[in-house]
C-alpha positions in Angstrom: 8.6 9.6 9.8 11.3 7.1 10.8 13.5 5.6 8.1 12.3 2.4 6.4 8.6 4.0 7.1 6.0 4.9 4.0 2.8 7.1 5.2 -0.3 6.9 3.3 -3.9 6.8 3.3 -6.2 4.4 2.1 -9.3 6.7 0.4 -12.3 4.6 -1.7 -10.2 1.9 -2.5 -6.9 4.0 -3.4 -3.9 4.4 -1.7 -2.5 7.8 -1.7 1.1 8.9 -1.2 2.5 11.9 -1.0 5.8 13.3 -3.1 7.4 13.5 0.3 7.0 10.2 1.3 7.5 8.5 -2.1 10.6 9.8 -2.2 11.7 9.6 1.0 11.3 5.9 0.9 13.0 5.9 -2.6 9.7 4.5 -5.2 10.4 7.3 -7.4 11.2 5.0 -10.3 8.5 2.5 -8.9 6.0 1.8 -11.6 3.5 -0.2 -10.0 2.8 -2.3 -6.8 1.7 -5.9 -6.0 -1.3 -5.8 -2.9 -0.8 -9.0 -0.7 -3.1 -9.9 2.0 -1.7 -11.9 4.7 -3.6 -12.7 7.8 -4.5 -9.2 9.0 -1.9 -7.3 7.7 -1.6 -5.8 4.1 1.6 -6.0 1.9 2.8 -3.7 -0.5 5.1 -5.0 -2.5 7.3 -2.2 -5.0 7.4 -3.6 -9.1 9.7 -1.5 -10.9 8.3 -2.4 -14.4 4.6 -2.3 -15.3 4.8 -5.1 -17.1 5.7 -7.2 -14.2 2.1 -6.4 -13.4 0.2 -5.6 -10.2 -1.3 -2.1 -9.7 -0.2 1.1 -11.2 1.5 3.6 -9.4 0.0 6.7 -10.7 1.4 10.3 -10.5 -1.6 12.3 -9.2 -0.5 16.0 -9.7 2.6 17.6 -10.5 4.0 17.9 -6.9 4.7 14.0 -7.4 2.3 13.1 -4.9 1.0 9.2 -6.3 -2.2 6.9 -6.1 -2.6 3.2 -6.3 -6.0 2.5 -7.6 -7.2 -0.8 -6.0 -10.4 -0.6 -5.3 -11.7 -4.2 -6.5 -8.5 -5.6 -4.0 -10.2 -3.6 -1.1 -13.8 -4.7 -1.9 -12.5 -8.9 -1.6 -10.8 -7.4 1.4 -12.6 -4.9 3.4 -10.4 -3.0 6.2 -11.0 -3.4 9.8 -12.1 -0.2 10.4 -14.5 1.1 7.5 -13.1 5.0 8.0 -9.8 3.6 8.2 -7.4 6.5 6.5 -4.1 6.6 7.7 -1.8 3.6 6.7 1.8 3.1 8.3 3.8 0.7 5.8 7.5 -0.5 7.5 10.0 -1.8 4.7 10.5 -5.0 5.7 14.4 -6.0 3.6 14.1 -9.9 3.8 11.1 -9.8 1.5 11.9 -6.3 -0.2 7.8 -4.9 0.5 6.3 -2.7 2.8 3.5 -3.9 5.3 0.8 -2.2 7.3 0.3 -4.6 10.1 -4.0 -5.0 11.4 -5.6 -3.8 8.3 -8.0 -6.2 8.1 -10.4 -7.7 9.9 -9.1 -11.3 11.7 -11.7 -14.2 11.0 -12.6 -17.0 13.5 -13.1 -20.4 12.2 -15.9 -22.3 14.2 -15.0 -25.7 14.7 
C-alpha cells in the first residue's frame, strides 16, 4: 500500500482495519471516526477524542486489528455495490480525512 493509503473492508455495516494498516497510516491513538457522505464518495474523518463524538474506533483482537461499527450510517447510505468489501481510503491533508472515492450509488434528479 502506498503512503497516505488506509485498506479496509466494509463488512455488515462495519469497517474493518487491520493492525498493519492502522498503524501504518498512524490512527493508533485514534479514538473514533466521523462518516461523511459526499456525492459518491465516503469520508472518514480521524477524532482523536471520543468525546468529540462520531463512531468508535474499536480494537477487535489483540493483534490491534480495529472495527468502526456504523451500520445505521450504511443503512441511510447503501453502497454502490451491495458485496462491496474492499475499501481504498487516500488521506487527503487539506481537510485532515481519508476518502474512498464511488462508494455510493450517484442519484439522478428528473427535471
Amino acid at each position: 500500500m502506498s503512503a497516505g493509503a488506509l485498506a479496509g473492508e466494509l463488512v455488515d455495516g462495519r469497517l474493518r482495519f487491520s493492525a498493519e494498516a492502522v498503524r501504518a497510516a498512524g490512527l493508533e491513538a485514534v479514538a473514533s471516526c466521523a462518516l461523511l457522505r459526499e456525492g459518491t464518495d465516503l469520508w472518514l474523518i480521524p477524532l482523536r477524542d471520543a468525546a468529540h463524538g462520531g463512531f468508535l474506533l474499536k480494537r477487535r483482537n489483540a493483534r490491534g486489528d480495529r472495527v468502526l461499527d456504523a451500520a445505521d450510517f450504511f443503512r441511510r447510505n447503501p453502497p454502490a455495490a451491495p458485496g462491496l468489501r474492499s475499501l481504498r481510503f487516500d488521506f487527503r491533508p487539506e481537510r485532515a480525512a481519508y476518502v474512498a472515492r464511488h462508494v455510493f450509488e450517484s442519484f439522478r434528479q428528473d427535471v
